[in-house]
Each structure stands twice: as C-alpha cells, then as structure tokens.
C-alpha positions as CSV (number, residue, x, y, z in Angstrom):
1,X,-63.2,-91.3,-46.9
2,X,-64.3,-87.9,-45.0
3,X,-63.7,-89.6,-41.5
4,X,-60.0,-90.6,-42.5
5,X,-59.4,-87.0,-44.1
6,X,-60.5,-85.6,-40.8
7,X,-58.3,-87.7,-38.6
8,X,-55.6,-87.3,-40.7
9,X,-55.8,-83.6,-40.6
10,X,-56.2,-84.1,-37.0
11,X,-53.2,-85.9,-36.8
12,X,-51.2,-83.7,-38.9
13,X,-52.2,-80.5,-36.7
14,X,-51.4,-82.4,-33.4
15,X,-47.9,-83.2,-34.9
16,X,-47.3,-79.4,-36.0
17,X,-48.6,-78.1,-33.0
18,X,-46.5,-80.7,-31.1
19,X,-42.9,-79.8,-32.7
20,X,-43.9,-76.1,-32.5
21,X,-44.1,-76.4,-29.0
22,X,-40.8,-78.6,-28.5
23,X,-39.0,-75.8,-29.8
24,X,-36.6,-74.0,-27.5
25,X,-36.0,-70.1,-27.5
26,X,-32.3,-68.5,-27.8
27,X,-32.4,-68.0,-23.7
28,X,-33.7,-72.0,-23.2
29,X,-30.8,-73.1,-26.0
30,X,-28.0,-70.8,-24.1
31,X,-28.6,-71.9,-20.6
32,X,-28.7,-75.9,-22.0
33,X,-25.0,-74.4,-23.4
34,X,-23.6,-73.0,-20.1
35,X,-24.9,-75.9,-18.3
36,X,-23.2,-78.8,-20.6
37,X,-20.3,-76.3,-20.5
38,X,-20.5,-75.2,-23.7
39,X,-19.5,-71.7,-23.0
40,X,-18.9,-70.1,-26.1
41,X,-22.0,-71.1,-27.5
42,X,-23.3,-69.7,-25.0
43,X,-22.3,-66.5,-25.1
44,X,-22.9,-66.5,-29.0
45,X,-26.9,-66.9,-27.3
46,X,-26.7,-64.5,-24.3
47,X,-24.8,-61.7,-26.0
48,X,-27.7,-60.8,-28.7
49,X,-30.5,-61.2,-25.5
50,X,-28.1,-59.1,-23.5
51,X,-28.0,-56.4,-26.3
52,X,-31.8,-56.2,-25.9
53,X,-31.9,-55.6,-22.6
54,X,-32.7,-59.5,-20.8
55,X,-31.2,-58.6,-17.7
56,X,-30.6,-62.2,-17.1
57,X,-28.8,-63.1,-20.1
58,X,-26.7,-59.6,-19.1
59,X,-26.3,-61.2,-15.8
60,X,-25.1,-64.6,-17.1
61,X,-22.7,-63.0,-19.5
62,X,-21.0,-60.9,-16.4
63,X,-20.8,-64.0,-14.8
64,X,-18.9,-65.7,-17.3
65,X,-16.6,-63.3,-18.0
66,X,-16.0,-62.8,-14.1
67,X,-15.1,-66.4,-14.3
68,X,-13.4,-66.9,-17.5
69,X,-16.3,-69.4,-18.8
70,X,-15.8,-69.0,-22.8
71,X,-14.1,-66.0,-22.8
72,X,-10.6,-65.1,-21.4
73,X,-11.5,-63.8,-17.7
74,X,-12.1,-59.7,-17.9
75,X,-13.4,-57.8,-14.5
76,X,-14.1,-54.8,-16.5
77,X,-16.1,-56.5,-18.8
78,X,-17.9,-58.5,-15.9
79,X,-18.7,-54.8,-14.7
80,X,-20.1,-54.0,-17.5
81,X,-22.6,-56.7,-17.9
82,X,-23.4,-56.7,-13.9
83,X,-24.0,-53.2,-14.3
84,X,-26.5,-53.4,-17.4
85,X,-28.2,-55.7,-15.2
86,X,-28.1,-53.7,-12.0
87,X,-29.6,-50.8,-13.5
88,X,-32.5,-52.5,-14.9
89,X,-33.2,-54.1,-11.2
90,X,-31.5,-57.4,-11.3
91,X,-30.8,-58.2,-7.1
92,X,-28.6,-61.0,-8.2
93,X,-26.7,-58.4,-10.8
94,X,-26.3,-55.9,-7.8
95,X,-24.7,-58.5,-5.8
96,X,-21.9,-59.8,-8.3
97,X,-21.8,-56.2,-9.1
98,X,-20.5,-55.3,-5.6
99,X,-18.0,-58.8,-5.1
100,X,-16.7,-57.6,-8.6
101,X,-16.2,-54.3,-7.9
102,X,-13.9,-55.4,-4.7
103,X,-11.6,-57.1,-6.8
104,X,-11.0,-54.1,-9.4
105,X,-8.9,-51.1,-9.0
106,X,-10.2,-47.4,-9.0
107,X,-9.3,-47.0,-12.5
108,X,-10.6,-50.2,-13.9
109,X,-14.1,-49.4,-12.0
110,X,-13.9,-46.0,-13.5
111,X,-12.8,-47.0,-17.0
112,X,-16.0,-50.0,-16.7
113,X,-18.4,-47.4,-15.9
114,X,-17.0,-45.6,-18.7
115,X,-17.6,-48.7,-20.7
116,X,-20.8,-49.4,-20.2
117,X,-21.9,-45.9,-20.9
118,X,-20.5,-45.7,-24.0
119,X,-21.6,-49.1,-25.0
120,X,-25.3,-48.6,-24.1
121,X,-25.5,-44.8,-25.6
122,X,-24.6,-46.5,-29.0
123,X,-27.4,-49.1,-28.4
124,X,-24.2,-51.6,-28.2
125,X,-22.7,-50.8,-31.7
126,X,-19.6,-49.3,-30.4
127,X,-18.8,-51.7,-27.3
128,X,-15.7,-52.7,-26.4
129,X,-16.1,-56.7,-25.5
C-alpha cells in the first residue's frame, strides 16, 4: 500500500511538473500568433512586453506596424517602437529604425520622436498608438 502511494505521488508530481513546463510565456504565445498570422493577437501579446521594456517585443511591434500586420500601417508609430528598441541596444531595431526613417517626412520623424518621448516619460500611460 506504501509502494503504490509513493508511485502514485511520483506520478502525480511528474505530471504537474510536466504541464508546468509545457506552458508557454506571453513572448512564446505572441510569436506562435505572428507566425500563424494571427496579427492582432499578437499585438494584444507584444504590446504589454513592449510596455516593459522587451526590446524584442518593441521591435516586433515596429515591425508590424511598418508593415500593416494587425494594425492599419503607421510609420510614425513604427518609429516609435524601432526607437524604444534602439535606445535600449537592439542592432536589428537600429536598422528598421534607419529604412523607416527614409520613408518619413521631416515632420513625421520629428512629431515620432516627439511621440515616443512623451509616451515613455508617462511610463506608456499617455501614448498615442
């Protein structure tokens, strides 16, 4: 009776620890989203991580709004995100930041950086995407 008490326990444990570690984070579940081409999923995933400072998930979310991917296509708001990113050392971020800037006027590039500042100051309560 003791030996099938242990095993079951055992059992029971490797199960646990087995779902536990099936279980896919917020940045795992997104990318599966973007990938299927579920966009706006994904961006209901990226945007918290992005807010936190994941400079991936900021990266991803300047891409898709570079290329209209869930979201109605917004070069300003592609700044934005390629910027946060950017700024916290993202080579990949600096990159689309530069293609992204070519295809913007002065004014937008201006009223982006303007953006992004104001958005990050109010630890993203007051942004404008």
């Amino acid at each position: 009776m003791k030996k099938q008490m242990i095993i079951g326990g055992l059992i029971a444990a490797a199960q646990i620890l087995g779902i536990a570690g099936a279980v896919a984070g917020p940045w795992e579940d997104g990318m599966a989203a973007y990938n299927r081409g579920d966009y706006v999923p994904a961006i209901r995933l990226f945007r918290p991580l992005a807010e936190q400072g994941n400079t991936k998930a900021q990266s991803v979310l300047g891409v898709m709004y570079h290329r209209g991917q869930g979201v109605a296509r917004n070069s300003v708001r592609a700044f934005i995100w390629f910027s946060r990113a950017a700024a916290r050392g993202d080579a990949r971020a600096k990159a689309e930041l530069r293609d992204v800037s070519q295809t913007m006027t002065r004014q937008e590039v201006s009223q982006a950086r303007e953006m992004a500042q104001a958005c990050e100051a109010s630890n993203y309560r007051s942004c404008e995407y």
